[in-house]
C-alpha positions as CSV (number, residue, x, y, z in Angstrom):
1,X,-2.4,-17.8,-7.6
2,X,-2.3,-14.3,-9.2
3,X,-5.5,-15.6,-11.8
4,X,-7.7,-16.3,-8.7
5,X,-6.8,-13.4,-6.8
6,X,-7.5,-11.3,-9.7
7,X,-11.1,-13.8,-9.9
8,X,-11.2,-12.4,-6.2
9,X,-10.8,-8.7,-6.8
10,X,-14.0,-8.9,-9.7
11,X,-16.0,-10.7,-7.5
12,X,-15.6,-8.2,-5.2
13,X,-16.3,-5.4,-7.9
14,X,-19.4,-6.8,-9.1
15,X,-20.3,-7.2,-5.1
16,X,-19.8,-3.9,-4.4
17,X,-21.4,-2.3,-7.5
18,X,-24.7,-4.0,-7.0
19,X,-24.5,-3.3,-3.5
20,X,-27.0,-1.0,-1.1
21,X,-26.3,2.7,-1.7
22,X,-23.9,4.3,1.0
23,X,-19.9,4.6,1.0
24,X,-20.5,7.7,-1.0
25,X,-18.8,10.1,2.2
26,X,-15.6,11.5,2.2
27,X,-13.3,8.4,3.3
28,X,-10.6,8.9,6.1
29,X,-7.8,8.0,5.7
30,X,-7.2,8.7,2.2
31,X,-3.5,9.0,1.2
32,X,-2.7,9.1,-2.2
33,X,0.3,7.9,-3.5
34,X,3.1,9.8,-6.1
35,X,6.1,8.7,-7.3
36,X,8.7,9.4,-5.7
37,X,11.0,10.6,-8.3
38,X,10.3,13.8,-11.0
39,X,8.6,13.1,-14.5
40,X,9.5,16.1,-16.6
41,X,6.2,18.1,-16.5
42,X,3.6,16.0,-14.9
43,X,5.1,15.9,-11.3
44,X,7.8,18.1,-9.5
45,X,9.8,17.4,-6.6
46,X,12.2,14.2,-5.6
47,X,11.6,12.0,-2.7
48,X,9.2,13.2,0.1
49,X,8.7,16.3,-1.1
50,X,6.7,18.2,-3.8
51,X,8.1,21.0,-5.7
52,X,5.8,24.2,-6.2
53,X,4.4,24.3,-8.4
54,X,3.9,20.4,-8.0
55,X,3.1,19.5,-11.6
56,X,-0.1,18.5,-13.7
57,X,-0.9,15.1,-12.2
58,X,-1.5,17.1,-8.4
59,X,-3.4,19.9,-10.3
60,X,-5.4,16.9,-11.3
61,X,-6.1,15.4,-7.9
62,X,-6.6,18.4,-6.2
63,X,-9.2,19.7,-8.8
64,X,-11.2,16.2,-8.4
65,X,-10.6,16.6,-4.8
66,X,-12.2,19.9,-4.9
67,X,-15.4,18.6,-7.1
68,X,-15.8,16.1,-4.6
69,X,-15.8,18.1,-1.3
70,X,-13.0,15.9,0.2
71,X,-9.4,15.9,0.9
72,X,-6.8,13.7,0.6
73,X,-3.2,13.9,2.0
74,X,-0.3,13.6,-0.7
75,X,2.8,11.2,-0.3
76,X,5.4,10.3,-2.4
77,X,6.6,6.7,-2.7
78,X,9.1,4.9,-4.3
79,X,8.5,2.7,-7.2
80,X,9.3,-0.6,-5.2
81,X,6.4,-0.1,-2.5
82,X,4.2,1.9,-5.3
83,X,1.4,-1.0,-5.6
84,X,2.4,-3.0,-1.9
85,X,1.6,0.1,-0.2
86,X,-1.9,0.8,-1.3
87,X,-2.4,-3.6,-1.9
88,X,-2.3,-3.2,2.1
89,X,-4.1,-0.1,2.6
90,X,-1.1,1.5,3.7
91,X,-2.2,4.2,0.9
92,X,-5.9,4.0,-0.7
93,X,-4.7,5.5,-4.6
94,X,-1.7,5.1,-6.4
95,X,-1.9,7.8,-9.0
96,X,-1.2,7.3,-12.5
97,X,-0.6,4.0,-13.2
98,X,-0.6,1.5,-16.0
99,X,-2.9,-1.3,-15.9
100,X,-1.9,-4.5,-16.5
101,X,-3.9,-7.8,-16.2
102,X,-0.6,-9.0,-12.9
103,X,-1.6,-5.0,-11.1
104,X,-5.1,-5.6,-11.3
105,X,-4.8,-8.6,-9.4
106,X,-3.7,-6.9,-6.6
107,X,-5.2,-3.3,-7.1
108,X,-9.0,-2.0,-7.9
109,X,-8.8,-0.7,-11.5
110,X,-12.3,0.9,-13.4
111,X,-13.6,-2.1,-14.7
112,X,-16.3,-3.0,-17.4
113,X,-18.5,-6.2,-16.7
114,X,-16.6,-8.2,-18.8
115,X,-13.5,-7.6,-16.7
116,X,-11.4,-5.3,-18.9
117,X,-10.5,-2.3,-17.9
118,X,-12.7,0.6,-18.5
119,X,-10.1,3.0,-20.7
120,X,-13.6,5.6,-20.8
121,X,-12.0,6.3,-17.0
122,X,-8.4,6.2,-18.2
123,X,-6.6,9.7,-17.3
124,X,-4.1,9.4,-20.5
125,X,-3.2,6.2,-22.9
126,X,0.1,6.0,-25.2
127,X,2.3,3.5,-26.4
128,X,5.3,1.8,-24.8
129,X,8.3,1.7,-27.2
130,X,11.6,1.4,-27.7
131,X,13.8,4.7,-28.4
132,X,17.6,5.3,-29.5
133,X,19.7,8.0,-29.6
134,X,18.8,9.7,-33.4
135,X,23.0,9.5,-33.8
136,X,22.7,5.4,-33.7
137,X,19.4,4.7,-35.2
138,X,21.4,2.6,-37.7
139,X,23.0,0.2,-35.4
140,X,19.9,-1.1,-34.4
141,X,16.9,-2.9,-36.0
142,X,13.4,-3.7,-34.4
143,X,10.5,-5.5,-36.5
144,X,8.1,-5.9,-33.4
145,X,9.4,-9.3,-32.2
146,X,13.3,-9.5,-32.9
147,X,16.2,-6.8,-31.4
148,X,19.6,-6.4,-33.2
149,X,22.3,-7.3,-33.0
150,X,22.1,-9.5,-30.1
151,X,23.2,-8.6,-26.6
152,X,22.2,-4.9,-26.6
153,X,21.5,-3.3,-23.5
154,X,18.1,-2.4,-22.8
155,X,17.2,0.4,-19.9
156,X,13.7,-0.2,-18.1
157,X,12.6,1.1,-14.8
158,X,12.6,-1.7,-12.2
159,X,9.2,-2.5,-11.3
160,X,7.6,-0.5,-14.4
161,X,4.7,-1.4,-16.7
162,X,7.7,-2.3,-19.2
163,X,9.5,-5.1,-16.7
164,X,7.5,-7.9,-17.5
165,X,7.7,-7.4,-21.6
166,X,11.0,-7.1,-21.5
167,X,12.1,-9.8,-19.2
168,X,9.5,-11.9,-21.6
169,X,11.8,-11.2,-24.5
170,X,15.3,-12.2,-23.2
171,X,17.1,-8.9,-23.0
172,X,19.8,-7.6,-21.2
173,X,18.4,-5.3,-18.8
174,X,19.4,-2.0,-17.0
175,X,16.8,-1.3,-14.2
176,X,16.6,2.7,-13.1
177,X,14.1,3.9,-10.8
178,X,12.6,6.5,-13.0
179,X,11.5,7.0,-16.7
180,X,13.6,10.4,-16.4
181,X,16.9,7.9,-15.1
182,X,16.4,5.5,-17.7
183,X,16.1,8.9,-20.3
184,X,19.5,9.9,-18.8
185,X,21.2,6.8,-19.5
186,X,20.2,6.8,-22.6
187,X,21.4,10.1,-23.3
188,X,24.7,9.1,-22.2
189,X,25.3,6.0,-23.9
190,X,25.3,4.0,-20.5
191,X,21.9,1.8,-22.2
192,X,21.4,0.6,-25.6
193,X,18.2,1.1,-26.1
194,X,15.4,2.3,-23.8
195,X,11.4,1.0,-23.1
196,X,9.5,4.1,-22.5
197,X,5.6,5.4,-22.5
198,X,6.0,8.0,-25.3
199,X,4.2,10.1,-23.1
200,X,7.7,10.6,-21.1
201,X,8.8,13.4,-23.5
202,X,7.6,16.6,-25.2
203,X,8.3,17.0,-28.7
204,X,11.2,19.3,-27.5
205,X,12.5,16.5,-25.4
206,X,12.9,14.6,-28.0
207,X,15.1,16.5,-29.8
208,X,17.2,17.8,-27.2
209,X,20.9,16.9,-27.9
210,X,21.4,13.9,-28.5
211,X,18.1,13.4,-29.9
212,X,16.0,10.6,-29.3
213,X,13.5,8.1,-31.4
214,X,11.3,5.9,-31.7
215,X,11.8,2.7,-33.2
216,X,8.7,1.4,-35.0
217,X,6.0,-0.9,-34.4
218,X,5.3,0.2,-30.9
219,X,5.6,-2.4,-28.4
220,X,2.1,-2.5,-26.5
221,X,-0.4,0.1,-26.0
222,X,-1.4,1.2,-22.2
223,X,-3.6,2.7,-20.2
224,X,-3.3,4.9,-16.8
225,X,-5.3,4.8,-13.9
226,X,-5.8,5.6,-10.6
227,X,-6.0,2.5,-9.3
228,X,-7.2,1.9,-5.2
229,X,-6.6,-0.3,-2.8
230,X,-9.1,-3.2,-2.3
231,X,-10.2,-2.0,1.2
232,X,-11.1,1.0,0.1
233,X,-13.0,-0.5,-2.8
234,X,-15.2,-2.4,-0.5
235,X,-15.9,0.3,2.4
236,X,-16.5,3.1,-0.2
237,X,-17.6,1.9,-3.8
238,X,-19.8,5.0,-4.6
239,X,-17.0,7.4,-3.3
240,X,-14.5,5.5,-6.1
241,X,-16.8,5.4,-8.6
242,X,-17.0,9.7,-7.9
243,X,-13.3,9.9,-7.4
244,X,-12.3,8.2,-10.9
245,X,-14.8,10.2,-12.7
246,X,-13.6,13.7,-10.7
247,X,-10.2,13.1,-11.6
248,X,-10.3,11.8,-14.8
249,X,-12.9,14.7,-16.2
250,X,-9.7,17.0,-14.5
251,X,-7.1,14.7,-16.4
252,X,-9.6,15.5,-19.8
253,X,-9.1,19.0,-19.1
254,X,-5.9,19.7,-18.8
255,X,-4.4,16.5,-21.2
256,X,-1.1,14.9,-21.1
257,X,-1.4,15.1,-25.1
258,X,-3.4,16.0,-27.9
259,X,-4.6,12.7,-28.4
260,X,-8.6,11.5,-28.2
261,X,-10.1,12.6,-24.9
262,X,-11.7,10.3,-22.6
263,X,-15.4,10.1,-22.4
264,X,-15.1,10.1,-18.2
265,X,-18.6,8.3,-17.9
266,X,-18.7,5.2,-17.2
């Protein structure tokens, strides 16, 4: 079921990129959609509201925003509704989030012809690992496919990019409903280990006591996005196509991390 609705949603992107010009206006409505809980840095504020300043990933939409000559109205969302809400059009844009191949089934993600996503429109890529506190690096060992010693407790955030990898691998979970709650348990020895994007600290995060690292190899490298909603993908193709390049040339201004920039041209 999810391989032929993702089948559907490329259809409908190759449909709509060959299509007659128009859908290029300023759509209304257009809610974008924010998680609703802070990540150190890149976004300010806990449930409905934003703090002020509001944090990098706003700076980001409101500078594509004001490219563009449009507006869009900001919510905040919790992580359970994140992708349901703009799936129905409740929201058009969920900002920054993760592709993978079970979201783009039910979201519109950049897209080359081949049906991968187009990381040239990304708006920041890192690696998903697993971290410990620095003071009990020795009591656990990671080669890439094996965790020891058995039974450790893993922290995720429930309904994260990391869920499916880790419920793939067997491990006790601990679901919190942020990066920065599943950071805290860690901290205070409530998880194990922890699945993180590295890009959910600073270098002085990380050594904040009790330090935190990474265990090596990596687990999977990802991409963020501003994905859409499928109705707004078919009403207003050209305006997406403008929106993901606005944001992600503001995204390539003002970086996450010092890591390669994306092209923004797709």
């Amino acid at each position: 079921m999810l391989l032929m609705r993702a089948c559907l949603l490329g259809a409908l992107w190759i449909t709509a990129a060959h299509a007659a010009p128009g859908g290029s206006a300023c759509p209304t409505p257009f809610r974008v959609a924010f998680l609703d809980k802070p990540i150190p840095g890149m976004l300010a504020g806990e449930g409905a509201q934003f703090a002020d300043p509001p944090g990098r990933f706003v700076d980001w939409l409101d500078q594509a925003m004001a490219r563009l000559g449009c507006k869009a109205e900001r919510v905040r969302v919790p992580q359970r509704r994140l992708m349901a809400d703009t799936a129905s059009d409740d929201t058009q844009v969920t900002f920054y989030l993760a592709h993978t191949p079970e979201r783009a089934g039910q979201l519109v993600y950049p897209q080359r012809s081949d049906g991968a996503p187009d990381r040239r429109l990304a708006l920041a890529e890192t690696h998903l690992a697993l971290f410990v506190r620095a003071d009990r690096r020795d009591r656990v060992r990671w080669d890439g496919r094996t965790l020891l010693p058995a039974g450790l407790t893993v922290g995720i955030v429930g309904g994260g990019v990391e869920e499916p990898l880790a419920k793939a691998a067997g491990w006790t979970l601990d679901r919190a409903l942020s990066h920065a709650g599943s950071i805290a348990k860690l901290r205070l020895g409530r998880v194990d280990v922890a699945v993180l994007p590295a890009l959910s600290f600073s270098p002085d995060a990380l050594s904040t006591p009790p330090a935190l690292v990474a265990l090596d190899p990596p687990l999977q490298r990802i991409a963020f996005f501003a994905p859409v909603s499928p109705a707004l993908w078919a009403k207003h193709p050209q305006f997406v196509r403008r929106f993901w390049v606005a944001v992600c040339e503001a995204a390539r201004d003002n970086p996450v991390s010092s890591g390669p920039s994306p092209t923004c041209q797709p």
